[in-house]
C-alpha positions as CSV (number, residue, x, y, z in Angstrom):
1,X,0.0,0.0,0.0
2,X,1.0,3.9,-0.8
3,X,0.4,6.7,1.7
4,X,0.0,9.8,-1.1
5,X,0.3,13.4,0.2
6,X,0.1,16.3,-1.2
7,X,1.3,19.8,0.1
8,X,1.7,23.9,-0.6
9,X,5.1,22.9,-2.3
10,X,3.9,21.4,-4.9
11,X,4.8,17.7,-4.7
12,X,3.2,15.1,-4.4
13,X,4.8,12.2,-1.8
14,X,4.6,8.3,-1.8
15,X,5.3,6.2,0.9
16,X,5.3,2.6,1.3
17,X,3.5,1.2,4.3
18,X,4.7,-2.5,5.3
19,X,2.9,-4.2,7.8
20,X,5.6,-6.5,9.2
21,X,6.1,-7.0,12.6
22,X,6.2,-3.4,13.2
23,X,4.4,-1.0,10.5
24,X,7.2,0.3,8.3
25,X,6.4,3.5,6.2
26,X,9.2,3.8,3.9
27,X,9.6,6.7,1.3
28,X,8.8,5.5,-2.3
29,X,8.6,8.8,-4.7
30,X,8.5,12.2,-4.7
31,X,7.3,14.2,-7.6
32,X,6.9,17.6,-8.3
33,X,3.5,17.7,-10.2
34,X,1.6,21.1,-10.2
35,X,2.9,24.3,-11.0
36,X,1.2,25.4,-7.7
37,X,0.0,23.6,-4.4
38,X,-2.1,20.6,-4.7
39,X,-5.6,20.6,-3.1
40,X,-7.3,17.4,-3.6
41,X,-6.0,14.0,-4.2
42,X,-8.1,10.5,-5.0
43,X,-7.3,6.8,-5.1
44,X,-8.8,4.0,-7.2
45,X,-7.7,0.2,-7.4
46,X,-5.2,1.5,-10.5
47,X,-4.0,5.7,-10.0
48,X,-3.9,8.2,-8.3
49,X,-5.3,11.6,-9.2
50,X,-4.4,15.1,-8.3
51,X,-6.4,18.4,-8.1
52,X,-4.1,21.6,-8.0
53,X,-4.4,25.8,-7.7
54,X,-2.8,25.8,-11.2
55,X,-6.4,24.5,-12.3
56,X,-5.1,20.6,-13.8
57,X,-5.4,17.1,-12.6
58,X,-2.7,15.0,-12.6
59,X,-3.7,11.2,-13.4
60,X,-0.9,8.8,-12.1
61,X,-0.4,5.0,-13.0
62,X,0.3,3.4,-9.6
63,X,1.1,-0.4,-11.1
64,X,3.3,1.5,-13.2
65,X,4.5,4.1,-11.5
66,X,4.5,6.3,-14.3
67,X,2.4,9.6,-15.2
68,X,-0.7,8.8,-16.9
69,X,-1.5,12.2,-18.4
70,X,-3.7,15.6,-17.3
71,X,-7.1,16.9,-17.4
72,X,-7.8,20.0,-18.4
73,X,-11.5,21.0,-18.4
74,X,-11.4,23.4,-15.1
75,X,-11.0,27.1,-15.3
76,X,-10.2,27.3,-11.4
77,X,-8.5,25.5,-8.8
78,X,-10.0,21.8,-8.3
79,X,-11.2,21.5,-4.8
80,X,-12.8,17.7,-4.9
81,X,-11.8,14.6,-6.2
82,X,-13.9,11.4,-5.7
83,X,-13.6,8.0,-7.9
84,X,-16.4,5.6,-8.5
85,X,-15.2,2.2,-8.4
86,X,-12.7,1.5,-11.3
87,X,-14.7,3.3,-14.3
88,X,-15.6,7.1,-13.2
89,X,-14.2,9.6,-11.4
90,X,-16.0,13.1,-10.7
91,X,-14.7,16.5,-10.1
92,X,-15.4,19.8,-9.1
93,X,-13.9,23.0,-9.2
94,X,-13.8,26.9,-8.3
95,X,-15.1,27.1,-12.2
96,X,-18.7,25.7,-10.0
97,X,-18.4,22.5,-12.8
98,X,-19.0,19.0,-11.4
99,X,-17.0,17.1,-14.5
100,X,-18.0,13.3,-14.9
101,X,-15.0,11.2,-15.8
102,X,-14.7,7.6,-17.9
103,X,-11.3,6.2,-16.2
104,X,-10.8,4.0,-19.3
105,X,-10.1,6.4,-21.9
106,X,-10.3,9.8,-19.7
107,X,-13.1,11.6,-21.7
108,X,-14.9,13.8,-19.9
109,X,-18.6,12.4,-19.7
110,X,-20.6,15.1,-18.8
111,X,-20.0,18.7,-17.6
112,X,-22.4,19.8,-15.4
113,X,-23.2,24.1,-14.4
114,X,-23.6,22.5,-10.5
115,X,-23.4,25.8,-8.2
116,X,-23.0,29.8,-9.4
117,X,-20.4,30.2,-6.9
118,X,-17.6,27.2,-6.5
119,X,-17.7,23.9,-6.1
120,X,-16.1,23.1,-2.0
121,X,-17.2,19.4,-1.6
122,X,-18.9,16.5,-3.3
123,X,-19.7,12.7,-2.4
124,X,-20.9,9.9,-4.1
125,X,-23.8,7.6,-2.6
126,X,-22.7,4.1,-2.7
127,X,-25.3,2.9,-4.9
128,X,-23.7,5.0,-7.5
129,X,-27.0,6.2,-8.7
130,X,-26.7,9.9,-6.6
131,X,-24.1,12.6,-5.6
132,X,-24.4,15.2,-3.4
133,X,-22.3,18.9,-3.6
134,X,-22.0,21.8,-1.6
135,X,-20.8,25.1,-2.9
136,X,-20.3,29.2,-2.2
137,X,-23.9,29.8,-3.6
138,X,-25.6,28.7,0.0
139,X,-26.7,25.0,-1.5
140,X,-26.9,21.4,-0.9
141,X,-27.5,20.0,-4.5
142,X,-29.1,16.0,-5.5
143,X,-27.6,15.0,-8.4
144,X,-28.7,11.7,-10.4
145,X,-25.8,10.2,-11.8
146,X,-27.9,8.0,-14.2
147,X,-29.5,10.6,-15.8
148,X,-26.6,13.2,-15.3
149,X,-29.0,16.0,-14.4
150,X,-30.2,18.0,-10.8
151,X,-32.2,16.0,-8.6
152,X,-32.8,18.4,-5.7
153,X,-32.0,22.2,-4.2
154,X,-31.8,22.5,-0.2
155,X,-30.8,26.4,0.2
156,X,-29.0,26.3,3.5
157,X,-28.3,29.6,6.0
158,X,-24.7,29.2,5.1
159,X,-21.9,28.4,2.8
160,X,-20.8,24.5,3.6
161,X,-17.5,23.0,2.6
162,X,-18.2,19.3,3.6
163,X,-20.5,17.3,2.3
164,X,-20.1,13.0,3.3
165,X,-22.1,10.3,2.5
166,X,-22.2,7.2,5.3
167,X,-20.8,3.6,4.2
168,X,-24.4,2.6,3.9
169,X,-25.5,5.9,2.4
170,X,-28.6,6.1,5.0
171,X,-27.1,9.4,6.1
172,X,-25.1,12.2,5.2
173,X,-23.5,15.0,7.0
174,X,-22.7,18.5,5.8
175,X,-19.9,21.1,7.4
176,X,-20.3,24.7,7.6
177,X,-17.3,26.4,9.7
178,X,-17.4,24.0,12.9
179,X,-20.8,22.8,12.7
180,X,-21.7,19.2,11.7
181,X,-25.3,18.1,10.5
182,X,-26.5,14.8,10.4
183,X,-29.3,14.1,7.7
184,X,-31.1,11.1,7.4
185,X,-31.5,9.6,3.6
186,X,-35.4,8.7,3.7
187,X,-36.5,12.4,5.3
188,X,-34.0,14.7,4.0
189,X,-34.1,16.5,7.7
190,X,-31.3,16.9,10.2
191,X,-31.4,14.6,12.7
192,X,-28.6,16.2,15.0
193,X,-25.7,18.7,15.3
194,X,-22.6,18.3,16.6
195,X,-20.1,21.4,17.0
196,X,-16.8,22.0,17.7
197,X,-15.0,25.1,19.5
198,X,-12.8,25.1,15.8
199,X,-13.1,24.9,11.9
200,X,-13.3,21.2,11.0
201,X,-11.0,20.7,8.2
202,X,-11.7,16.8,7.3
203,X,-14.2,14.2,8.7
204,X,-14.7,10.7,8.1
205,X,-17.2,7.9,8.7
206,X,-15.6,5.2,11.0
207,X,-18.7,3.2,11.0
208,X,-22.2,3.9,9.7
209,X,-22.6,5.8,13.0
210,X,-19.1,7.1,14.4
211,X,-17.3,10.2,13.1
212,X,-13.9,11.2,13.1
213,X,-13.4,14.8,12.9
214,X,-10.3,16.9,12.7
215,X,-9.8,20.4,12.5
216,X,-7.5,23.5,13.1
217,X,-6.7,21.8,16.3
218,X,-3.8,19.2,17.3
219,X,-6.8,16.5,18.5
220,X,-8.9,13.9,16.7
221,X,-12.6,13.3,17.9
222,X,-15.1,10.5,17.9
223,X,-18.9,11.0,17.8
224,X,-21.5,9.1,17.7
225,X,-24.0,10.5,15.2
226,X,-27.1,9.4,16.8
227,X,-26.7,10.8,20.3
228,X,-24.7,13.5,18.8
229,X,-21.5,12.9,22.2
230,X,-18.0,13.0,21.7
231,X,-16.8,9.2,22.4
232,X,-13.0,9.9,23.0
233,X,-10.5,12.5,21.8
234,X,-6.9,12.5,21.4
235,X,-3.9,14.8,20.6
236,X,-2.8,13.8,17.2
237,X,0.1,16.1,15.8
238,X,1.7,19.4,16.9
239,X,0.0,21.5,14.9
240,X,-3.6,21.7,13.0
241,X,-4.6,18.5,10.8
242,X,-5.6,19.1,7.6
243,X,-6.7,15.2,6.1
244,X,-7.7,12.3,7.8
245,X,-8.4,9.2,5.7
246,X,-9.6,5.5,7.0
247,X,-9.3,1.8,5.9
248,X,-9.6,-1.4,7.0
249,X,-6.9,-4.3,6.1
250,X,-7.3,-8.1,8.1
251,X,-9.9,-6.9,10.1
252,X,-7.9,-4.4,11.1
253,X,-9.1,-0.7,11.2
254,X,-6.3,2.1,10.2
255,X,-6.9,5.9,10.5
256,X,-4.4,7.5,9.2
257,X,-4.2,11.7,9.3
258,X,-1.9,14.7,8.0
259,X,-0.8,17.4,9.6
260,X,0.7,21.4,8.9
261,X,3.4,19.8,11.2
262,X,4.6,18.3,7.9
263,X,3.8,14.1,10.0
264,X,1.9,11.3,8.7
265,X,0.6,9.0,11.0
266,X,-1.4,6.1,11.5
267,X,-3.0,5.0,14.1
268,X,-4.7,1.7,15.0
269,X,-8.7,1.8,15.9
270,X,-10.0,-0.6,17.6
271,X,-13.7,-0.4,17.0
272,X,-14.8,-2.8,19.8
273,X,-13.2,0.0,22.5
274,X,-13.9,3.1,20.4
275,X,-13.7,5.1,23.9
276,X,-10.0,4.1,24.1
277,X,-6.9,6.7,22.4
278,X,-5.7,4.6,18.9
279,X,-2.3,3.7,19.3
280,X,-0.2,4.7,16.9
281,X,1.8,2.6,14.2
282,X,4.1,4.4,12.8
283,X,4.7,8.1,11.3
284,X,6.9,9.7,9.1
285,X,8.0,13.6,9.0
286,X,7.6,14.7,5.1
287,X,9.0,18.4,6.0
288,X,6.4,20.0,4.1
289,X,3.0,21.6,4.8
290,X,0.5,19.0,4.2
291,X,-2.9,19.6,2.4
292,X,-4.3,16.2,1.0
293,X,-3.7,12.8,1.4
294,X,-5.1,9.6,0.3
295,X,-3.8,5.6,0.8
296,X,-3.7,3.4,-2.2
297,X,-4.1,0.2,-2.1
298,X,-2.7,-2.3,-4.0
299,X,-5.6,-4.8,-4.0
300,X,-3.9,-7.4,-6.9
301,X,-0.9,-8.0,-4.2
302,X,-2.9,-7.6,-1.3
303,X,-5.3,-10.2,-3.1
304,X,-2.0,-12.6,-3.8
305,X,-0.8,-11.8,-0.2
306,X,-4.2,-13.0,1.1
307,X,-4.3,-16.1,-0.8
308,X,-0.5,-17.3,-0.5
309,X,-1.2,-17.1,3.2
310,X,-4.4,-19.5,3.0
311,X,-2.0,-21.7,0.4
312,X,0.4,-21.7,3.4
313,X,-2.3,-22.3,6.0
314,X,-3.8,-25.0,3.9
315,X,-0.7,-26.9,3.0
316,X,-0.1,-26.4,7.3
317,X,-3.2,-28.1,7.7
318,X,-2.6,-30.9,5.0
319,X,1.1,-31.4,6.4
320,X,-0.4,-31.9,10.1
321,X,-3.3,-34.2,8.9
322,X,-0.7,-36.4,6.8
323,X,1.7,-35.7,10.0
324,X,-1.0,-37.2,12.3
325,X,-1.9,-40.3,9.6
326,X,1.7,-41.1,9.9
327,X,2.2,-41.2,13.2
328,X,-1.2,-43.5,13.7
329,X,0.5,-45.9,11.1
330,X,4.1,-45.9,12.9
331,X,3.0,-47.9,16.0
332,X,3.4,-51.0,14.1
333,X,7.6,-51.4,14.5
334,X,10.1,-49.7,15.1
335,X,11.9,-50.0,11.7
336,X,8.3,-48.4,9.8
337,X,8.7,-45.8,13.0
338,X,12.3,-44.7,11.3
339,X,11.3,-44.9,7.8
340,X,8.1,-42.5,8.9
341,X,10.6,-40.0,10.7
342,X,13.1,-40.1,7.5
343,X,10.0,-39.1,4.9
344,X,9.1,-36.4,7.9
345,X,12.0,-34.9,7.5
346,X,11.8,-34.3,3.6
347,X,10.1,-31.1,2.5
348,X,8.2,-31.1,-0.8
349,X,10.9,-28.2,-2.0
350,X,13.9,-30.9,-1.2
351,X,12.0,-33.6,-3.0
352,X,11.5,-31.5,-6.0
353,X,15.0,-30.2,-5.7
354,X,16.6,-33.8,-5.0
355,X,15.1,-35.1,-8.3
356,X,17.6,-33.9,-10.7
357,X,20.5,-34.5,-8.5
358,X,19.7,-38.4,-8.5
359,X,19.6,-38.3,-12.4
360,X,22.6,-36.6,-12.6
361,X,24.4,-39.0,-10.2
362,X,22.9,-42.3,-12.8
363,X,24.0,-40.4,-15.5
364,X,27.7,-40.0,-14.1
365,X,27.3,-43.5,-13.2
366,X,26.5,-45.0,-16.7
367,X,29.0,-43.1,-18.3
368,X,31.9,-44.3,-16.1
């Protein structure tokens, strides 16, 4: 897997996260790939894209590791980046354009007039079938995806940059300033506010029900969205956060967050004690002020990881069955006793590298 950052300098940063013993986060690449600081930044199963001031994306092969080309249909800077699944990717700008994306060829689908002022957040219902965005003109805008046209206008009191669609897409929350509210799907009517004493900068869903929200503060906070109560909070980095993104990997559950303090760190959640301070992993110290960040992950190795350690569990389990058939079968003498501890002692990589050896040896033999 690849932690990707991006930053006020410019570059974008790659590290790879090992989870050995001990997670290892090692750096991987550096490149410099706007012409002014990056401002949003998304993951699929294959790239990696980046949304910059200097009014580009940056599309980036991550099983090649090689750039994959630009996008160039924003007048503005891009301020949201969201992919759906491995064929579409949508994007909005300061130009108020929601652009709908084919990831196979990168032709621009659809571009849509979404707000009169600028695009600040959009998000992607899990069905695919809806969006929702949030701009400068004081809106909360439906969109159906199928159709590519506007669903519904909510005017709100205030300009929101936010907008988040739970993992079951039964709710959705929307930020203005330090405010969170909680709308339910089916009514369309906040169900609860939560606020904080600071400017939220990034939230995430933990669970259908549990937020994490980070702001221009050093601390990290959990809330429950149906009672609306701050579950635990923790200092985080030295300085404000500015991304916070989750994942889950072997039943594992891995927050990771950015900071201005120039760290990236993760932290291990454990959901069944969401009360309790994550402890932390590992971090790294890129030395630049941090704006977006993103994990990619490699789902073909992760995949093969998964299934050469059930290959390895499996052939465990055959060798202790065989292990256990043998050992029934060697109370009979002592001699078949030794002849089962000899064929014990063989591996199937030493039989299959044995093999030759013994032909070689006959062939010496019949040649002398």
């Amino acid at each position: 897997m690849e932690l990707v950052a991006g930053c006020y300098e410019q570059v974008l940063f790659g590290f790879a996260a090992r989870p050995t013993e001990s997670w290892k986060v090692v750096p991987d690449f550096t490149h410099h790939a706007h012409s002014a600081s990056l401002s949003a930044v998304a993951v699929n199963n294959r790239y990696v894209v980046t949304g910059s001031r200097d009014e580009t994306i940056q599309i980036y092969d991550m099983k090649k590791k090689i750039e994959h080309g630009a996008l160039l249909q924003h007048n503005g800077t891009i301020t949201c980046l969201e992919f759906y699944g491995t064929a579409h990717l949508l994007s909005g700008a300061e130009d108020g354009l929601i652009c709908i994306w084919n990831t196979k060829r990168w032709e621009c689908l659809k571009s849509i007039k979404a707000h009169k002022g600028h695009v600040t957040s959009l998000s992607i219902h899990p069905s695919g079938k809806l969006a929702l965005s949030v701009g400068t003109d004081k809106t909360l805008r439906t969109w159906n995806l199928v159709e590519g046209r506007s669903a519904f206008i909510k005017n709100l009191k205030q300009n929101a940059h936010i907008i988040k669609w739970s993992p079951d897409g039964e709710r959705y929350v929307t930020v203005i300033t330090n405010k969170v509210d909680i709308y339910k799907l089916d009514t369309a009517s906040i169900t609860g506010t939560i606020t904080t004493e600071k400017r939220i900068s990034s939230l995430i869903f933990v669970t259908d029900s549990v937020l994490a929200i980070a702001g221009d503060d050093e601390m990290i906070r959990f809330y429950s969205c149906d009672s609306q109560k701050c579950l635990c909070e923790f200092k985080a980095h030295e300085n404000r956060i500015k991304d916070i993104y989750s994942f889950e990997r072997e039943g594992q559950h891995i927050i990771v967050t950015a900071s201005s303090d120039g760290y990236i760190k993760m932290w291990n959640l454990d959901l069944n004690k969401i009360k309790d301070v994550p402890s932390l992993l590992c971090e790294v110290n890129t030395k630049a002020r941090l704006t977006c960040l993103a994990v990619w992950l490699d789902q073909a190795s992760e995949t093969k990881e998964n299934s050469e350690k059930a290959e390895t569990s499996s052939q465990a389990n055959e060798d202790e069955k065989s292990s256990i058939v043998r050992k029934n079968k060697v109370c009979r003498t002592q001699e078949s006793d030794k002849t089962a501890k000899r064929k014990r002692k063989v591996t199937p990589e030493k039989t299959i590298l044995e093999a030759p050896l013994q032909k070689k040896k006959k062939k010496r033999n019949s040649s002398a």
